[in-house]
C-alpha positions as CSV (number, residue, x, y, z in Angstrom):
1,X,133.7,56.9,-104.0
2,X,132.6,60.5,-103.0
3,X,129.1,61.6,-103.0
4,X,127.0,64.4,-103.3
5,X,123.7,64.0,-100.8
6,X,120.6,65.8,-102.3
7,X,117.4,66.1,-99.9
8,X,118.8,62.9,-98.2
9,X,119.1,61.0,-102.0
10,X,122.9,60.1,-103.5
11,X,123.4,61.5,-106.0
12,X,125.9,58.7,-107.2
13,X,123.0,55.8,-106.6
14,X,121.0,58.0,-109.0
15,X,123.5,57.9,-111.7
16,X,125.0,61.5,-111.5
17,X,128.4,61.0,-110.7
18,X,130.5,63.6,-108.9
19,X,133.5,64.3,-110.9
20,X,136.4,65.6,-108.0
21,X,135.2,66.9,-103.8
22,X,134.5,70.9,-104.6
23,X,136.3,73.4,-102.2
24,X,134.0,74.8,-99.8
25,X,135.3,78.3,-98.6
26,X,134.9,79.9,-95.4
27,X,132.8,82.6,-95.3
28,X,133.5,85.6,-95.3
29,X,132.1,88.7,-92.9
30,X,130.0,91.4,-93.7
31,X,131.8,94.7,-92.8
32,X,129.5,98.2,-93.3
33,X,133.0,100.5,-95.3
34,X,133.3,104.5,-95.0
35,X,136.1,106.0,-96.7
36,X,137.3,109.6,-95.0
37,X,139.6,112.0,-97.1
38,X,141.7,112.6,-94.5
39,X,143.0,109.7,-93.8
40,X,144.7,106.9,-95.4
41,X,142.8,103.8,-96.4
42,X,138.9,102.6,-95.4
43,X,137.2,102.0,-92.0
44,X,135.6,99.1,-91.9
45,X,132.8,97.8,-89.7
46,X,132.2,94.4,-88.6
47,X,128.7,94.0,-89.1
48,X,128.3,90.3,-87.0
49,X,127.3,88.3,-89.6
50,X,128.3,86.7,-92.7
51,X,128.3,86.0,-96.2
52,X,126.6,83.4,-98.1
53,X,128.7,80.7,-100.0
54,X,129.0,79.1,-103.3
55,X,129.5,75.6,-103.8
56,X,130.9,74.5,-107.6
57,X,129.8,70.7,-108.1
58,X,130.7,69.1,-111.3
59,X,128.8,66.4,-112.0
60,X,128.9,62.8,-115.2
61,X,126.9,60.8,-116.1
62,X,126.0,58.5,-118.4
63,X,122.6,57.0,-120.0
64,X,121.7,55.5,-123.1
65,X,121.2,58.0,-126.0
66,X,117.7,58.0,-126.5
67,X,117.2,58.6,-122.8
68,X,119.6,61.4,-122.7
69,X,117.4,64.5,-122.6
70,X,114.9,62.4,-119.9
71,X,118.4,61.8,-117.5
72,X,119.5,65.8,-118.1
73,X,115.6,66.9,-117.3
74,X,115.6,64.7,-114.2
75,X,119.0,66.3,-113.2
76,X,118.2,69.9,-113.6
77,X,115.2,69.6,-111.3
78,X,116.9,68.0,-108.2
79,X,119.8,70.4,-109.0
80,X,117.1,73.6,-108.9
81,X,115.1,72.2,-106.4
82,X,117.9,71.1,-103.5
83,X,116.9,72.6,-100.4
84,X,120.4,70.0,-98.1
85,X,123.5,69.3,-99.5
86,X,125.8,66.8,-97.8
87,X,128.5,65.1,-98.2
88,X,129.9,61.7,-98.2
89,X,132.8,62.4,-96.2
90,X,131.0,64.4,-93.7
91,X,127.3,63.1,-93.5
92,X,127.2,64.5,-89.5
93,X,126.6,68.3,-91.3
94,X,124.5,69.1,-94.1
95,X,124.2,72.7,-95.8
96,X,120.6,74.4,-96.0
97,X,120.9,75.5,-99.7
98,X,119.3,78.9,-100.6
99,X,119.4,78.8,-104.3
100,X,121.1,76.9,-107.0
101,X,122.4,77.3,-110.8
102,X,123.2,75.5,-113.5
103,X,126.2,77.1,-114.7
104,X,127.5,74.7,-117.4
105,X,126.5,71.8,-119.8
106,X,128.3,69.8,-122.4
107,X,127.6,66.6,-124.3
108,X,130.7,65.5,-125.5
109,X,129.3,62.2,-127.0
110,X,125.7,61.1,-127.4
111,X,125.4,59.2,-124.3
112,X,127.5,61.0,-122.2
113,X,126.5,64.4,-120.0
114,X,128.9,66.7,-118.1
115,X,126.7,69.3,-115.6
116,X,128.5,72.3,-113.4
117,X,126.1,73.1,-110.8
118,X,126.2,76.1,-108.4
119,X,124.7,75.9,-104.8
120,X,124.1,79.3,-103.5
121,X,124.4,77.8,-98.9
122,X,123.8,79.3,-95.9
123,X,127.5,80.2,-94.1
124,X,126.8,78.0,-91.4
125,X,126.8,74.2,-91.5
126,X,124.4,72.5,-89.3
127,X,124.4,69.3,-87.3
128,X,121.8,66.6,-88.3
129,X,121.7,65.6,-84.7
130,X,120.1,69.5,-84.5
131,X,117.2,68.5,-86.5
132,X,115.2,66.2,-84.2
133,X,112.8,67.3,-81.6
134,X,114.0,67.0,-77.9
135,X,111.5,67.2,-74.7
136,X,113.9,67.2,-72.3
137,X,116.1,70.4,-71.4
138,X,119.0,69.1,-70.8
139,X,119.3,67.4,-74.6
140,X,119.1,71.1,-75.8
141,X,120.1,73.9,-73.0
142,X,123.9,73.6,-73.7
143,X,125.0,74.7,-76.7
144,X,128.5,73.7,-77.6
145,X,128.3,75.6,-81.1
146,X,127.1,78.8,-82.4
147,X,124.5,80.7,-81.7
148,X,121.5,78.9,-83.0
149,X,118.0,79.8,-84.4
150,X,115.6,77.0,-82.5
151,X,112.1,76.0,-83.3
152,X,110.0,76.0,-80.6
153,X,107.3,73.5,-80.5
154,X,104.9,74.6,-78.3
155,X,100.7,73.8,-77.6
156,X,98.5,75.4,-75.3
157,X,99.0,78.7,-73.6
158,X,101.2,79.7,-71.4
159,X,104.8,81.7,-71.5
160,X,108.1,80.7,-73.5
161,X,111.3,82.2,-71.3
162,X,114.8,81.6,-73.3
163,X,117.7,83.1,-70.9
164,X,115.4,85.8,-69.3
165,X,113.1,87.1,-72.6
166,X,109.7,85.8,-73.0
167,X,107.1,84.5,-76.1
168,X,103.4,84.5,-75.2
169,X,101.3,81.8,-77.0
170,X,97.4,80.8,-77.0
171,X,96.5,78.3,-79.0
172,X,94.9,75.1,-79.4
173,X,97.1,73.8,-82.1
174,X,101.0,72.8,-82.3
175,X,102.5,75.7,-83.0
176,X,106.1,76.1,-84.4
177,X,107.7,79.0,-83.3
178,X,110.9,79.4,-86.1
179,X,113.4,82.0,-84.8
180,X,115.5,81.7,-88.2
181,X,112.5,82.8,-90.2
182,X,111.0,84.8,-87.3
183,X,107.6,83.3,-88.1
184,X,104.7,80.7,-86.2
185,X,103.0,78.5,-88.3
186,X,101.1,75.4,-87.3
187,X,101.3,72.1,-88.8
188,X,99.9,72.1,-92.1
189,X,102.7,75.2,-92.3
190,X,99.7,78.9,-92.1
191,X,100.6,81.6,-90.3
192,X,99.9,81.6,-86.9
193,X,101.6,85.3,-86.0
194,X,98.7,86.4,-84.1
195,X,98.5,83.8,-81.2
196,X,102.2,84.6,-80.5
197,X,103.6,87.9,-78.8
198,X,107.3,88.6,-78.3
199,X,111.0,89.2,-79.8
200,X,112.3,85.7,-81.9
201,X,115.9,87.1,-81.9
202,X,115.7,86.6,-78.0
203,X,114.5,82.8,-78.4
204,X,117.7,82.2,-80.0
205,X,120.3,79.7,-78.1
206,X,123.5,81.4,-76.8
207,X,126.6,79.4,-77.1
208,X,127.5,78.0,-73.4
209,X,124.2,77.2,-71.2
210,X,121.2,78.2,-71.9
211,X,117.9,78.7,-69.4
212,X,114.7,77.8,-70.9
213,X,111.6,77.5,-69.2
214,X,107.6,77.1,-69.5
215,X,105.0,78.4,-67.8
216,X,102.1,76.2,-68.9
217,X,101.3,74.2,-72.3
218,X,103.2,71.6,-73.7
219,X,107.4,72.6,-75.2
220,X,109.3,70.6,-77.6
221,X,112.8,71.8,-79.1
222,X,114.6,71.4,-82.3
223,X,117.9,73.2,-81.6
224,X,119.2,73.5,-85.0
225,X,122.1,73.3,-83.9
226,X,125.3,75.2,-86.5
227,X,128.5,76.1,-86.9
228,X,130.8,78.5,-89.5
């Protein structure tokens, strides 16, 4: 039976059912338009990145009546507060949601509920093989997907080198150098901004080979590894 995967819980086990697989689009780019009276049409701009995409989950279930409201409460917050969505049929690739909606909600007999849910994803899917923390360079320097946004685990001080660019860092803590977010924080997740100098977009692993080196301190890498 498919599943929906919230956060690493089925949602099926839990006892809301997934009515049919939704459709998950591509996305689509982001062009920059100009429109010029003397000519025909628009000119359009490919911008080099994309859209963000809607996932439509309809979702059953069924409780006993007096429990009904309790189930539907329980639902709504692991439908608001989903931060993965996976799949059954595809549990290598999860989607990093950015916001989601309850769109629809109908009760069509006392102990049944029917729930439309709207998960607002990231374009790119991501590997769950990209979420563990490697040591050793050769686990992460060839990238056979995207480009990637990598956090950088990093102690010490010493210099961070990603394909020629640098990242300076002092410090006595793990730090976690995000290049998605473009932030450093240390373990118990405070900003740690100040004990880190350099550009995060250069950190970020090309698709191909990649040359990373350390001068000094400790590295660990989790690759984060995605794909459109």
């Amino acid at each position: 039976m498919f599943d929906v995967i919230i956060d690493n819980r089925s949602m099926n086990d839990a006892g809301l059912k997934v009515a049919s697989r939704p459709l998950v689009l591509s996305p689509e780019k982001k062009y920059q338009t100009r429109t010029a009276l003397n000519r025909d049409g628009a000119l359009y701009r490919d911008m080099g990145t994309f859209e963000d995409v809607e996932i439509s989950v309809d979702f059953n279930f069924m409780t006993n009546e007096r429990r009904w409201n309790e189930f539907f409460r329980w639902a709504k917050t692991q439908i608001w507060n989903a931060k993965e969505l996976m799949f059954s049929d595809d549990q290598h690739v999860f989607r990093k949601v950015k916001k989601a909606a309850i769109t629809s909600v109908k009760r069509p007999t006392p102990q049944i509920g029917m729930v439309t849910a709207v998960f607002t994803v990231d374009p790119h899917s991501y590997l769950v093989p990209g979420k563990h923390i490697f040591r050793d360079p050769e686990d992460y320097s060839f990238n056979q997907w995207d480009e990637c946004c990598p956090i950088y685990c990093v102690k010490g001080a010493g210099v961070l080198a990603v394909n020629g660019s640098q990242m300076r860092f002092d410090a006595g803590e793990m730090l976690y150098i995000d290049t998605d977010r473009e932030i450093t924080y240390n373990r118990a997740k405070q900003n740690r901004n100040a004990a880190v100098s350099g550009n995060y977009k250069d950190l970020r692993l090309n698709p191909g080979m990649n040359e990373v080196t350390l001068t000094g301190g400790i590295l660990r890498v989790i690759p984060n590894w995605r794909f459109l």
